[in-house]
N, C-alpha and C positions, 0 to 999 in steps of 0.2 A: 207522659207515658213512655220511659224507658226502658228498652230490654238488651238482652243481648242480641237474644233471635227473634225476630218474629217468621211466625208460618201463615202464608194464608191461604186458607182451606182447609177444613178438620179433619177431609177425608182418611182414604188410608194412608198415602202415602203421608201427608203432611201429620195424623197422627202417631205413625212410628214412627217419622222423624224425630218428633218429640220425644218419644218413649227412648230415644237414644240419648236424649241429653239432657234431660229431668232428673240424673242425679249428678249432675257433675259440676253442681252449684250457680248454675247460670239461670237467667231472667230468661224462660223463654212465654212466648204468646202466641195462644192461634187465634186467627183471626178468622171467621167464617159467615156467610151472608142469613145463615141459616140458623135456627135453633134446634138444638137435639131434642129428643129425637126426629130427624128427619127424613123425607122423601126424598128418596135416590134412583130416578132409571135406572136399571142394570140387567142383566140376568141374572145375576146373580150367582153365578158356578165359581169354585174356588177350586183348582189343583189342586190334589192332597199332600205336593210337595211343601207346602205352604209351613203343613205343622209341623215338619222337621226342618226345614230350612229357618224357623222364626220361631226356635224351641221355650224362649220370653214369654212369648206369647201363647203358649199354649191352654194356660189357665183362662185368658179373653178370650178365646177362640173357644171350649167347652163353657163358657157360660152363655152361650148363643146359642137358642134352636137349630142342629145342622142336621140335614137327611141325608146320609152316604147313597149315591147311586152305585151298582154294580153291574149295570148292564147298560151298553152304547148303542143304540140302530144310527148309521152314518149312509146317509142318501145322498146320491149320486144325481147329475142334471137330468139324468136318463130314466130317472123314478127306481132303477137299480139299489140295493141296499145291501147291506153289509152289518154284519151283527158281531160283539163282541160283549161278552160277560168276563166276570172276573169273580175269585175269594176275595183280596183286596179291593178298598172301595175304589173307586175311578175318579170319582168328581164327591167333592161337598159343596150343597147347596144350601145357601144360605139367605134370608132377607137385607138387602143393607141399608134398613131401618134401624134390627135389631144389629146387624157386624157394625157397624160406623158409631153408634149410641155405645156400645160396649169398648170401643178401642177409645174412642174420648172420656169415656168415665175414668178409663184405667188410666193416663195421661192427666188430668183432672186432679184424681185423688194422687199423684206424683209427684204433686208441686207445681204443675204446668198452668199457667193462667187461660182461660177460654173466653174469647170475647164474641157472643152469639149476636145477632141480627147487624151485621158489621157490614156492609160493601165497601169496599175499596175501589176508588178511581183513581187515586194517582200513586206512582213509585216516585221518589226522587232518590240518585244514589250521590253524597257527596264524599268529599276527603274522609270524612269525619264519622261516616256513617249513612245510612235508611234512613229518609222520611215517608212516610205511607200517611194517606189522607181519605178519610170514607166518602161518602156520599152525603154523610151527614155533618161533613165539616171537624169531626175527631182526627186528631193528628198523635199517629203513634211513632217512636222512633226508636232506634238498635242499632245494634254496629255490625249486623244483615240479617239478609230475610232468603225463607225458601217460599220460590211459587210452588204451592201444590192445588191449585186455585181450578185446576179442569181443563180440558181440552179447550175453554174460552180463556183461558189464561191474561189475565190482564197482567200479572208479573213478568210474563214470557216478554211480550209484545211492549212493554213499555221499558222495558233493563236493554232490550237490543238483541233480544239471543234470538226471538224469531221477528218475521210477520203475519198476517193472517194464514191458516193453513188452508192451500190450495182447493181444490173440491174434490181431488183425486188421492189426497192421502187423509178423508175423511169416509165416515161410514154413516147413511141415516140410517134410524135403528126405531121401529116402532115398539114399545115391549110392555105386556100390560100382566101383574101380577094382581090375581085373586084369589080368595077364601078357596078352598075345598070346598067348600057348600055349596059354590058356585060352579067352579070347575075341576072337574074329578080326571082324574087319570093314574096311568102305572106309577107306583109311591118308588120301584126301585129303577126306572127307567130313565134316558135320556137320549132325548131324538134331535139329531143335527140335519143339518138339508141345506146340502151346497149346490148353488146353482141353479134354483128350482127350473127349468124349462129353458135351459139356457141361460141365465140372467145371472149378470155380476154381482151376486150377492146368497144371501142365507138365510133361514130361519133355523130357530132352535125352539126346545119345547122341555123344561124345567121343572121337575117335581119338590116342591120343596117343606118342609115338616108340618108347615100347616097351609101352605098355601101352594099355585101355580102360576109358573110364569110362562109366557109366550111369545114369542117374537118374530120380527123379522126386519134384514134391514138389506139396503145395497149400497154401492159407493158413488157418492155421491156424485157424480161427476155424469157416472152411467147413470143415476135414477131422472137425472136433469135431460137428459139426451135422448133417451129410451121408455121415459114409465111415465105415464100421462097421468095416474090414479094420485091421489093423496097419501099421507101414511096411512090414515085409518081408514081407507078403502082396502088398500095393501091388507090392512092387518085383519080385516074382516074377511077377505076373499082364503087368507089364509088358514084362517078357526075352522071356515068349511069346510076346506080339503081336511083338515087334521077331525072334523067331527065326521066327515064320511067314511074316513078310514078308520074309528072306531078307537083311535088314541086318547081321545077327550072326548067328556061328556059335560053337557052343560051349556051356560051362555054366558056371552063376553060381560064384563060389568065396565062399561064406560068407563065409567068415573076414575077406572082405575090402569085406564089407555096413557100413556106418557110418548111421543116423539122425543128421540135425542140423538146428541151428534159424537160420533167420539171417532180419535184418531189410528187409523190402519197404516200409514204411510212406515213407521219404523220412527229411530229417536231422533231427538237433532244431531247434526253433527258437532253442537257445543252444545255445551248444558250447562257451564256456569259464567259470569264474568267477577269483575269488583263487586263484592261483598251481595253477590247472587247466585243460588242455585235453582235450578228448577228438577221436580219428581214427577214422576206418576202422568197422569194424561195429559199435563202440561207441558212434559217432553216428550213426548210420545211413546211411553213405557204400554202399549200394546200389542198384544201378536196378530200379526195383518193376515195369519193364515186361522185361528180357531177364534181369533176378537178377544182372546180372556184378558183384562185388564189389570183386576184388582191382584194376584201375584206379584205383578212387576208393582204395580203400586207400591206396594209394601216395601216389596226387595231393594227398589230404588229408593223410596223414604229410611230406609236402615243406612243405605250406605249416604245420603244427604247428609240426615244427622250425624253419622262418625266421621262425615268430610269437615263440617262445622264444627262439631265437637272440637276436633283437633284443630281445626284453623283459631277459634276462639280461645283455648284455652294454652297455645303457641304466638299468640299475640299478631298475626296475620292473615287477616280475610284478601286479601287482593286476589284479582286473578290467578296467578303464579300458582297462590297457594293452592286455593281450590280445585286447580287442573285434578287435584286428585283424586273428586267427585270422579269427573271424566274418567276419567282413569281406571277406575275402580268399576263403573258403570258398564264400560268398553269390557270388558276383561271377564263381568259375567251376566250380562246382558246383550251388549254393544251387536254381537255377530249373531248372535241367536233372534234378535228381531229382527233384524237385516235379512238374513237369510227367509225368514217366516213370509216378510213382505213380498220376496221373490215369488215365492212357495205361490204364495194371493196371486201375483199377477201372470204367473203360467198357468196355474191350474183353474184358474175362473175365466180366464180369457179362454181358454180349450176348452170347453166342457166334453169333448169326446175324448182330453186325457185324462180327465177326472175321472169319466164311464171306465176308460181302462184300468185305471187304479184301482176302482172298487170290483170289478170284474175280477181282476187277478186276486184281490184280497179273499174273492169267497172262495177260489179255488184252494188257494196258496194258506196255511196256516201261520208258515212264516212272515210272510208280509201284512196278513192279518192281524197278526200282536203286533208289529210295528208301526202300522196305521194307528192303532189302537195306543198303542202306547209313545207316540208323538202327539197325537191328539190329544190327550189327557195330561200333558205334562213329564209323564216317567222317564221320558229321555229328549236332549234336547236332538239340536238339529246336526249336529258332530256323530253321534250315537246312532243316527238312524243313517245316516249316507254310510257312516261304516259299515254297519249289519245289512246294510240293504245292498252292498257290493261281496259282503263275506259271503252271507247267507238267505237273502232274497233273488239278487240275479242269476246264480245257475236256476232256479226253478222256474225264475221270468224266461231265460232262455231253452228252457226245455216246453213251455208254455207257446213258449211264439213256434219253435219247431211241428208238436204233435198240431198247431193250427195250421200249419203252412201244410204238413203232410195229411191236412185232413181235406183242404181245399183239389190236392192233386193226385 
């Protein structure tokens, strides 16, 4: 079983990696533990940056059920809320039963080979190339492989690039998607909640074309230290308050509760060696401040495969070559999760500067759209410190003055 590439994990990222170099005449293979269609914890939201920044993809992308939300409620530790609607959608929500099944099809019918019910236990990297070895004794081989394998990454952990990740730059995440028959809520809405009561963490509430998703999760390190409850204690305490308040109507369907772990910490500081690259939440392609995953997924699996692409078809996989991954990664991801990660650990550790943020935003219009449109994607984190020093701080400072003269 020789290739050029192999990928393991069909995910997103590891599926547009493919979709990068399925026509440029090479053997490539995904290798995945799963058969499509499959179950994937998520929440499922997608940036709407997504369908112009991956304009290939746009016809995979409309062949998927997606429900545009245009209206955001962002909760505050404080029970405080902050509302933003828009003309443009905000968020696409999406199932990623049906996103992951569509982006492997389209890679599939490309030329790309799919090897489904596959685990992988071993990487060997020699002179000469990959050897990858499953669980059931099949030995594939290439002259490299990208992990896009998950935040469990067995590709990560066994090439060198990480070790286990920490309990602090992980998130548990209980997140249970059901029918509308079951659980009914606002079809154009979407409700985030940071810090419910003080606590390092979040819940979100997901409307999506035929179904609903619900969640909640904290990180881990705090859930260990702080929260005595299980996840689906968590998540049940949680449907309550959201059925009190009149968000949701309905009842939880078990069966359809999933715990999972995904990474907040930001990327590694390497991401490829010899004839390896890793994507997606196997390098930590997460934002540690809104959790959205599956963008960077993608964005990172685009530039993996054009790293590969050009290393294979230039006749050199070595590290050297591949720096360019890095490179490329750094330059339009690299600072933008780094900074996100910051964002998480000021603003969830303070929950009374979180209070103030959303405080100002109800007053403040300006700061308003900016909250609003950092959260969503529309601008990263370079665009928002700009505007929030051009044209958010004189109102913060006219803000804290009419407080101080309302005190004296």
């Amino acid at each position: 079983m020789q290739y050029d590439v192999l990928i393991v994990g069909g995910g997103p990222s590891g599926a547009v990696a493919a979709a990068n170099l399925m026509d440029a005449g090479l053997q490539v293979c995904i290798l995945d533990r799963a058969c499509f269609p499959r179950l994937k914890p998520c929440g499922g939201g997608i940036s709407c940056r997504a369908f112009t920044r991956l304009p290939y993809l746009a016809d995979v992308m409309r062949s998927v059920p997606v429900n545009y939300v245009h209206r955001l409620v962002f909760e505050a530790p404080s029970g405080e809320s902050v509302e933003f609607r828009s003309d443009e959608p905000l968020y696409a929500m999406i199932r990623r039963i049906e996103f992951d099944h569509a982006l492997i099809k389209h890679v599939v019918e490309g030329g790309v080979t799919l090897r489904e019910n596959v685990t992988v236990s071993k990487l060997e990297v020699h002179t000469d190339g990959v050897r990858i070895t499953s669980t059931a004794g099949e030995v594939f081989t290439a002259k490299m492989a990208i992990g896009a394998d998950g935040v469990n990454s067995l590709i990560a952990v066994q090439s060198g690039l990480r070790g286990p990740w920490p309990a602090h730059k992980l998130a548990m995440d209980g997140t249970e998607e059901s029918p509308q028959t079951a659980l009914q809520l606002e079809q154009d809405t979407m409700y985030v909640y940071y810090g419910r009561g003080g606590a390092y963490g979040y819940g979100y509430l997901f409307p999506k074309a035929t179904h609903a998703n619900f969640g909640i999760g904290y990180r881990l390190d705090y859930m260990r230290a702080h929260i005595a409850e299980k996840p689906a204690e968590l998540h049940d305490e949680f449907l309550t308050m959201l059925q009190q308040r009149g968000v949701v109507k309905g009842a939880s369907q078990k069966e359809n509760f999933h715990p999972w772990v995904l990474p907040v910490g930001g990327p590694l500081d390497k991401l490829s060696t010899d004839r390896v690259l890793l994507a997606g939440d196997a390098a930590g392609f997460v934002n540690g401040f809104t959790a959205e995953g599956i963008y960077y997924a993608m964005v990172s699996g685009e530039l993996a495969g054009k790293a590969a692409r050009a290393a294979l078809l230039g006749g050199d996989v070595s590290a050297r070559s591949l720096r360019r991954y890095d490179r490329a990664c750094e330059a339009e991801l690299g600072y933008e999760l780094r900074k996100s990660v910051q964002l998480q650990e000021r603003l969830m550790s303070e929950p009374r500067l979180m209070d103030s943020v959303v405080r100002f935003a109800q007053r403040s219009p300006v700061a308003r759209q900016l909250l609003c449109d950092y959260g969503v994607g529309r601008i990263g984190y370079r665009e928002m410190k700009r505007r929030t020093l051009l044209e958010a701080l004189p109102s913060f400072l006219r803000y804290q003055i009419e407080k101080f003269l309302a005190r004296n």
